[in-house]
C-alpha positions in Angstrom: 14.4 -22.8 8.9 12.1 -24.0 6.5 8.7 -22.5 7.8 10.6 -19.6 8.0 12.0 -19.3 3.8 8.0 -20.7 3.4 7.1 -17.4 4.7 9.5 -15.2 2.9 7.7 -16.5 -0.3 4.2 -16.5 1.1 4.7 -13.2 1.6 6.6 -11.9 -1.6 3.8 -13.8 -3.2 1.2 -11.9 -1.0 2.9 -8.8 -2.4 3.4 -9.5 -5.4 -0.4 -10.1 -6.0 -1.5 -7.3 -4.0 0.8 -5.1 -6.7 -0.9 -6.7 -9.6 -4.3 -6.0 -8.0 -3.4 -2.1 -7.7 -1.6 -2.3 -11.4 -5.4 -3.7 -12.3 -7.2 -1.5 -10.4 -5.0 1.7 -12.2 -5.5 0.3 -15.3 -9.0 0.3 -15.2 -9.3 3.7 -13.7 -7.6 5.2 -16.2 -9.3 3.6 -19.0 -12.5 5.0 -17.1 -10.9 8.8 -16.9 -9.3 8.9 -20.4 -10.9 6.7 -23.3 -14.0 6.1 -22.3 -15.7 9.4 -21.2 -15.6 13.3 -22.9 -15.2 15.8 -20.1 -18.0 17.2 -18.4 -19.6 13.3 -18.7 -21.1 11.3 -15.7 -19.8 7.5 -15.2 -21.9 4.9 -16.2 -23.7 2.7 -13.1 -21.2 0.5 -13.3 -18.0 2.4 -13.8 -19.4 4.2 -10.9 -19.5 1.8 -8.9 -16.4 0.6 -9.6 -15.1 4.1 -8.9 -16.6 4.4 -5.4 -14.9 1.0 -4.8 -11.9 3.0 -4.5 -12.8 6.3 -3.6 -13.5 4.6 -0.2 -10.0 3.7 0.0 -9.1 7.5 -0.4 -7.0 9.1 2.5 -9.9 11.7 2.6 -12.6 9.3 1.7 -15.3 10.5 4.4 -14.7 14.1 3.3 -14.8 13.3 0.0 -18.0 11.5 0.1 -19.8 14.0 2.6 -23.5 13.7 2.6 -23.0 10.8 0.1 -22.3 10.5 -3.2 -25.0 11.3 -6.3 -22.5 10.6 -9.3 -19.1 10.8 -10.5 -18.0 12.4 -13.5 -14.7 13.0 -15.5 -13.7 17.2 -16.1 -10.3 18.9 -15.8 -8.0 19.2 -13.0 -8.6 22.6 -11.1 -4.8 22.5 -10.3 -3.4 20.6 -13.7 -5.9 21.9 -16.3 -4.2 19.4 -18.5 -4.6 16.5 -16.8 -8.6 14.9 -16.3 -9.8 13.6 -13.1 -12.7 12.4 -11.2 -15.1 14.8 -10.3 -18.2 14.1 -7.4 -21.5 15.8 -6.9 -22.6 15.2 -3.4 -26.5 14.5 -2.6 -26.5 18.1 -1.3 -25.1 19.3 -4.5 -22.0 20.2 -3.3 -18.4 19.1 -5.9 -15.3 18.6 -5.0 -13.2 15.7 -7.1 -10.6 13.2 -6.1 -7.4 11.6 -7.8 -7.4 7.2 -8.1 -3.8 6.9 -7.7 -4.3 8.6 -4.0 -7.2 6.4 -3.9 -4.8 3.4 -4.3 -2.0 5.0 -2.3 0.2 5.5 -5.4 0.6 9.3 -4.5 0.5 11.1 -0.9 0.3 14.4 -1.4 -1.0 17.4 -3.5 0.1 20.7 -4.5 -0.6 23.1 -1.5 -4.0 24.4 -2.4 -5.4 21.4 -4.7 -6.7 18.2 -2.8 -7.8 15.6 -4.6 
């Protein structure tokens, strides 16, 4: 009985740190896409890099990143011109951008015809 209510709270404890960590993580992202950059500007190194930390956690990552990655930038939404978000040039020069709350599995899906 008591290994087992030591697990219960091992585990709500194990949850509620991995919620902090993605509260963290969305914080952070959205400082990067909204206060810190104008649109049509590339990430700093390390923003970057902090940005590709979760853009490997992306459903789509593999897609996303393609022949690799060359920089991140912040622009408009194709599909919410109102709304910012991150946009990728490939190593071959191809775009396409991604979203850091799919990244961090706080959205599944997109509107038919927009997938970041």
């Amino acid at each position: 009985m008591i290994t087992y209510i030591i697990t219960i709270m091992s585990d709500k404890r194990a949850e509620r740190n991995r919620m902090r960590n993605i509260r963290r993580r969305a914080s952070i992202a959205h400082d990067i896409l909204w206060n810190r950059y104008v649109l049509g500007e590339e990430l700093l190194q390390h923003d970057q890099e902090f940005m590709m930390s979760l853009l490997k956690k992306h459903p789509s990552a593999a897609k996303k990143i393609g022949t690799g990655v060359q920089s991140i930038y912040v622009d408009r939404n194709k599909c919410w011109p109102d709304n910012r978000c991150f946009h990728i040039v490939r190593v071959d020069g191809t775009r396409t951008e991604f979203s850091y709350l799919k990244c961090l599995g706080l959205i599944q899906s997109s509107r038919k015809g927009c997938d970041a």
